[in-house]
C-alpha positions, 0 to 999 in steps of 0.5 A: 726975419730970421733965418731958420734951420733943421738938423737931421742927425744920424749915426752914433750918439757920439753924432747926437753931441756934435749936432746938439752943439752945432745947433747951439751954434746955430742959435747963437747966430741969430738962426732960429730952429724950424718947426719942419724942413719945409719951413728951414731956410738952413737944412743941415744933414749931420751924416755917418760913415762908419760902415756902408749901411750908414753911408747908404742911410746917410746919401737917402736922408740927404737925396730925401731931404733935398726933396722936402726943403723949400725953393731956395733952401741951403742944403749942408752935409757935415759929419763923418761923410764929410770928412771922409769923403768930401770931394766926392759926396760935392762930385756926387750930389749936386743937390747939396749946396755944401760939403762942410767938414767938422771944424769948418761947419761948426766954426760958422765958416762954410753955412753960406753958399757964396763959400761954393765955387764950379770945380771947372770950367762948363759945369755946374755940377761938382763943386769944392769947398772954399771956406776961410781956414778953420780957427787954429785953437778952435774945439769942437769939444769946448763948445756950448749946448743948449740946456737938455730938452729931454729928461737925459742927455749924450756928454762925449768925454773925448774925441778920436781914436788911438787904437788901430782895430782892423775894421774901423777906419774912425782913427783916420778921419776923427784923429787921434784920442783927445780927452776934455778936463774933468772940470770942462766935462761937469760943467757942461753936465751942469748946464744941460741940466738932466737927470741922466747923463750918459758918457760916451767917446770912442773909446770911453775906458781910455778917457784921459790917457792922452793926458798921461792918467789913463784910467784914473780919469774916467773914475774920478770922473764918473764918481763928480757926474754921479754927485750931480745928477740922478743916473751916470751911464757910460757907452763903449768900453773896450773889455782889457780896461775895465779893470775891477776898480771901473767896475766897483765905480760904476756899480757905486753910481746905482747904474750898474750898466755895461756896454761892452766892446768885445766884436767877437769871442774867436781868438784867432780871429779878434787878432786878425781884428787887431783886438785884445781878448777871447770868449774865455776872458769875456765870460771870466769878466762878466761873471765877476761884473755879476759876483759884484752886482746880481742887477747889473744890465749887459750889453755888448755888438759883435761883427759877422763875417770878417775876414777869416771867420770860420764855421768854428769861429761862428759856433763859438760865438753862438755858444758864448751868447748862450752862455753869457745871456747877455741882456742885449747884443747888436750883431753887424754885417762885417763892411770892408772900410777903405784904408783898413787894415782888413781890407787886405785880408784874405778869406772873404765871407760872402754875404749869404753866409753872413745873413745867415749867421746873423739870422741865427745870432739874432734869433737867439739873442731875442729869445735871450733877451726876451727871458731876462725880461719876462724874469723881471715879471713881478719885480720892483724897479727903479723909473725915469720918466722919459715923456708921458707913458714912457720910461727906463730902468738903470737896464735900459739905455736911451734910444738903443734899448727897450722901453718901460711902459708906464703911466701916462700921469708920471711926470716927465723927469721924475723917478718912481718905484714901480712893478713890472706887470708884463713884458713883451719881447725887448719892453717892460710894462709897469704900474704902480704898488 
C-alpha cells in the first residue's frame, strides 16, 4: 500500500505556501495524505522561527507529534527552524528522525531515514543530515500545488528579504528577495482555482525589484490577479512603498485592504529599529488611504519593548493607536534574534514592563476594534462564503481576523449581499435583506 503522510503547519501563511507545495510534492510521489497523524507513516513538522514564541510553539508541536505517530513512523522537521537551527534541533530531540532544510525536504532528497547517520562514535542520540545535494536549478517557488480546497487560498510573490531591520533575522536564513514572473504567479492563480487570492512575501511592496521594476511589478500584478478571480488581497507592506498608485490599484480591486508593516510610531526608535517612518507620516498615509476609499480595512503589528523604548516612545504609540483607529493590530513582545543587529543594543526593557505595555495596547485596541464593528450594525456588506455558517468581508483576512457569522445554507464559494445584524467583539453576525 502506499505510504501516507501528515504535515503540520505553523508560522506565517508565507509557511501555509511552502507546505501546500510540499504536499504536492508529496502526492506526486506516490504518498497519500493521512486522515490523522496516527495513521501517517510520513509526519512532517513545517516549523517557525521568527521569535522564540514560535520556536517554543515549534519544539511543542514536534515533542506532541513525536508522541501521537504510530510505532515506526518517520518524524521530519523542516521550515525556518530547520534551516537555522538544524545542527542543533538534530543534538536536541532525538525523537526526530530528520532535520530537512527547505531545498533538501522539498526537493525529495532527505524524506528517507537511510539519509541519517550517528554524529559519533557510542551515541545514538545526535544525528547529522546526509542528503545528496540539492538540484542546483531547483525552485522552491516554482513548484506545483494542489488545486485549493478552500474558498482562498496563500500565493507568496517572492522569497527572502533585501532589508536589514534590527530585529528580524529572516534575511539570514530565507536569503535575499527573489521575485517570480508575473506570468508564473497567475498561472499558479489559475490552477488553485479559488475565489480569493491572497498575496503575500516578505517583503510584498518590493515584488520585482530585484528584477530592476520595483513597484511597477506589483500593480501590474495586482490588476492581471484581480481579473482573475473574485478578491485580491495583499499582506505585508512596508509603509515607504505604498505609494499613491499602489494604493489607488488596490482600492481598483474592490478589496480595499491594507496591512501595513509600521512595527512602531517612535522616530528615535524605528531608526534604532533600522526602519523608515514616524507616527506623523503613518497617520498622514492612512488619512489619505481613507480620502480615497471611506470602507477600506486597516490593519497593522507593533513590536513592545525593543531596545531603548521609552516610557515616551510608549505614550506615543498609545496615542497613535487611538488616533489611527486602526480595524486591527497585533502587538508583540520584542525577542532578541541571535545575529541581529539589536542584539548588541543597549536599554534592555524587562519583560514585566513589556507585559504591561502590551496589556495596555491590547486593552485598547479591543475596545477600538470592537466599535468599528458595532458601527457596521445595519449595513450591507459584501460575503464569501468560507464553509457552512462562515464567511468574510473584503475587512476580513482569512485566519488572522474576525469572522462573519452567516447562514449555514450559503454555499461554500459563493458571494452574497447580506446585513449586519450584530456584533460581538472582533465577529460580525449577518443575514439576509
Amino acid at each position: 500500500m502506499p505510504e501516507t503522510y501528515w504535515v503540520e503547519t505553523l508560522g506565517c501563511p508565507k509557511n501555509q505556501v511552502d507546505s501546500d507545495k510540499l504536499v504536492g510534492r508529496l502526492g506526486a510521489g506516490g504518498l497519500t495524505e493521512a486522515d490523522e497523524v496516527a495513521d501517517a507513516d510520513v509526519v512532517v513538522v513545517n516549523t517557525c522561527a521568527f521569535i522564540e514564541e514560535a520556536r517554543q510553539e515549534s519544539i511543542d508541536t514536534i515533542l506532541a507529534l513525536a508522541e501521537a505517530r504510530h510505532p515506526g513512523a518517520r518524524l521530519v522537521v523542516t521550515g525556518c527552524m530547520a534551516e537555522r537551527y538544524g545542527a542543533e534541533l538534530a543534538e536536541a530531540l532525538p525523537e526526530v528522525d530528520e532535520i530537512a532544510p527547505f531545498g533538501v525536504a522539498f526537493d525529495g532528497l532527505a524524506l528517507e531515514a537511510s539519509t541519517l547517520v550517528p554524529a559519533g562514535v557510542g551515541t545514538s542520540v545526535a544525528v547529522e543530515l546526509t542528503a545528496r545535494p540539492r538540484t542546483p536549478d531547483f525552485d522552491l517557488l516554482r513548484l506545483p500545488r494542489p488545486k485549493a480546497t478552500a474558498p482562498w487560498a496563500y500565493v507568496k510573490v517572492a522569497e527572502g528579504c533585501d532589508r536589514a531591520c534590527g530585529f528580524c533575522a529572516i534575511p539570514s536564513f530565507r536569503g535575499p528577495q527573489r521575485s517570480r514572473t508575473i506570468d508564473d504567479v497567475l498561472a499558479e492563480i489559475d490552477d488553485l482555482a479559488a475565489q480569493e487570492i491572497v498575496l503575500v512575501a516578505q517583503d510584498l511592496a518590493a515584488y520585482g525589484r530585484d528584477q530592476g521594476h520595483g513597484e511597477r511589478s506589483l500593480i501590474p500584478l495586482v490588476a492581471a490577479a484581480a481579473e482573475r478571480v473574485e478578491r485580491v488581497r495583499l499582506l505585508y507592506l512596508y509603509p515607504s512603498d505604498l505609494t499613491d498608485a499602489l494604493v489607488d490599484a488596490i482600492c481598483a480591486t474592490g478589496v480595499p485592504y491594507f496591512d501595513l508593516s509600521l512595527q512602531h510610531v517612535s522616530a528615535p526608535l524605528l531608526r534604532r529599529m533600522r526602519r523608515w517612518g514616524d507616527g506623523e507620516r503613518f497617520l498622514e498615509r492612512i488619512t489619505t488611504i481613507r480620502s480615497r476609499e471611506p470602507h477600506a480595512a486597516l490593519r497593522s503589528n507593533f513590536i513592545v519593548g525593543y531596545p531603548g523604548e521609552t516610557e515616551d516612545d510608549h505614550d506615543a504609540l498609545l496615542a497613535f493607536v487611538e488616533d489611527a483607529q486602526l480595524d486591527w493590530c497585533g502587538f508583540f513582545a520584542y525577542s532578541a534574534e541571535e545575529g541581529t543587529y539589536a542584539v548588541g543594543l543597549d536599554g534592555a526593557v524587562e519583560r514585566a514592563l513589556m507585559d504591561e505595555r502590551l496589556a495596555e495596547l491590547r486593552e485598547l485596541q479591543d475596545r477600538i476594534t470592537a466599535a468599528r464593528r458595532d458601527a457596521l450594525i445595519g449595513e450591507t456588506i459584501r460575503v464569501l462564503v468560507d464553509e457552512p455558517g462562515v464567511g468574510r468581508t473584503h475587512r476580513e483576512a482569512p485566519e488572522i481576523d474576525g469572522i462573519v457569522t452567516i447562514p449555514v445554507d450559503l454555499e461554500p464559494g459563493t458571494l452574497h449581499d447580506l446585513v449586519v445584524i450584530g456584533a460581538a467583539g472582533p465577529d460580525l453576525e449577518a443575514d439576509r435583506p
